[in-house]
C-alpha positions as CSV (number, residue, x, y, z in Angstrom):
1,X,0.0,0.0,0.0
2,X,2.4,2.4,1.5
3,X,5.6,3.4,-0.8
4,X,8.4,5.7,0.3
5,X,11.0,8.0,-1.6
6,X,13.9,9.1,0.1
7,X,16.1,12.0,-1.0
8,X,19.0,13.8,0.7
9,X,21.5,12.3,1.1
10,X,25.6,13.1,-0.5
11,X,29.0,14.0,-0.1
12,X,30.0,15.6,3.4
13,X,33.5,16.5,4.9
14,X,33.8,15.2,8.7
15,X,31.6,17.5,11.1
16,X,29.1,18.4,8.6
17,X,25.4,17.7,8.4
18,X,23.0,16.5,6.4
19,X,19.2,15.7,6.1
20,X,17.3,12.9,4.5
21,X,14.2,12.4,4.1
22,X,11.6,10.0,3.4
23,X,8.5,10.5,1.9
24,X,5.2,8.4,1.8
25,X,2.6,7.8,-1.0
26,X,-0.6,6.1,0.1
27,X,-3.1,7.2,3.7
28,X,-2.1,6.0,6.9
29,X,1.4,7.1,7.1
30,X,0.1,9.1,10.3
31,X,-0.2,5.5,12.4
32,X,3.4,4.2,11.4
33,X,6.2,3.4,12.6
34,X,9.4,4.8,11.2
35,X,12.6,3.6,11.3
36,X,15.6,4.6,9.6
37,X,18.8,2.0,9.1
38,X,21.8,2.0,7.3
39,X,24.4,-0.5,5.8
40,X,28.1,0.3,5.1
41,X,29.9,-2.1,2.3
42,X,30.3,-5.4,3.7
43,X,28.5,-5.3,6.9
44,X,25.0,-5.9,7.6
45,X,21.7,-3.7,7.6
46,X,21.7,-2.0,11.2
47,X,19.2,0.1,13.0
48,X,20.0,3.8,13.6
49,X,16.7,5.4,14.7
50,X,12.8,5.0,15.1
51,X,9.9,6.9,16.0
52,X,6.5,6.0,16.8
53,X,3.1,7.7,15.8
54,X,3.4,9.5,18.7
55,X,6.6,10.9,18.6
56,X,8.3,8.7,20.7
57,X,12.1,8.1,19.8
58,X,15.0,5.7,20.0
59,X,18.7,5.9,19.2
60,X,21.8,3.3,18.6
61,X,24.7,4.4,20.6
62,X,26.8,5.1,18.1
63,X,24.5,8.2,16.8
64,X,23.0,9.2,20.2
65,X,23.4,12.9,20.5
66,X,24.5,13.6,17.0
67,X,21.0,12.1,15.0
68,X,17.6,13.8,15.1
69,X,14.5,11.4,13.8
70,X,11.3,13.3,13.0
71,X,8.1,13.3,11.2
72,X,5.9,15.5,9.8
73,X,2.6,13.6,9.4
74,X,1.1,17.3,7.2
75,X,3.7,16.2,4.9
76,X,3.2,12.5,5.1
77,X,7.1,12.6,5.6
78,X,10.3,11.3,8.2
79,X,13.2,13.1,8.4
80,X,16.8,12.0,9.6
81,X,18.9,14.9,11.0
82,X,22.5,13.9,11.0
83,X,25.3,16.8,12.6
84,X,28.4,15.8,13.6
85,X,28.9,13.1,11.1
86,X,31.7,11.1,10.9
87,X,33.5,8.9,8.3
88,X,32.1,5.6,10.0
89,X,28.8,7.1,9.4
90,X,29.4,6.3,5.5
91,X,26.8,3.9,4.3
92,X,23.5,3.8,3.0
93,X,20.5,5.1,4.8
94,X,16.8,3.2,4.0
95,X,13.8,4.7,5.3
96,X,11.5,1.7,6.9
97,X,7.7,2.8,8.1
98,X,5.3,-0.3,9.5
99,X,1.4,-0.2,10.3
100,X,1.5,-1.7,14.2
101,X,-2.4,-3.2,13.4
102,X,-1.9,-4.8,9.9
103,X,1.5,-4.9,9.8
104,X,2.2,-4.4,6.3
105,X,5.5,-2.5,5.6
106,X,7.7,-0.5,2.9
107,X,11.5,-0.3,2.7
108,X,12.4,3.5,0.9
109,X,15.3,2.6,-2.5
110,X,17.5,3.6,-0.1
111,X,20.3,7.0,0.0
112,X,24.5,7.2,-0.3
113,X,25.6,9.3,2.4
114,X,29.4,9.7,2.7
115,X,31.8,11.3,5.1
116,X,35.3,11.9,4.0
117,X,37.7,14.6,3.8
């Protein structure tokens, strides 16, 4: 039902920012749950954040205090704030949202973001 479109991602030096985002086709996007993942060459697909329909968040460790998850339900859209980055950060970033009571789901195509100097 549900399809997503992310956009924002690129080329960044160390300490610099960026701001993806994932946008949903299709009603109900306001009862899902988002999460956003990544997955660097070679490893495996690993959670980074998550928020619920009502705004609740979670963090990994490794991005606490440098990512921001948010939604816009107006907009039908997640966002991924990401300051601070770092070169470890390099990988690409999907865009996941779930329906908790029919739980049907939608992966985004998926971002590049890359950290180097």
């Amino acid at each position: 039902q549900v399809q997503l479109v992310e956009s924002g991602g690129g080329l960044v030096q160390p300490g610099g920012s960026l701001r993806l985002s994932c946008a949903a086709s299709g009603s109900g996007f306001n009862n899902y749950i988002v999460r956003w993942y990544r997955q660097a060459p070679g490893k495996q697909r690993a959670l980074v954040a998550a928020i619920t329909s009502g705004g609740r968040t979670n963090y990994s460790d490794s991005v606490k205090g440098r990512f921001t998850i948010s939604r816009d339900n107006a907009k039908n859209t997640a966002y991924l704030q990401m300051n601070s980055l770092k070169p470890e950060d390099t990988a690409v970033y999907y865009c996941f949202a779930a329906d908790p009571v029919s739980s049907s789901y939608a992966w985004g195509q998926g971002t590049q973001v890359t950290v180097s100097s």
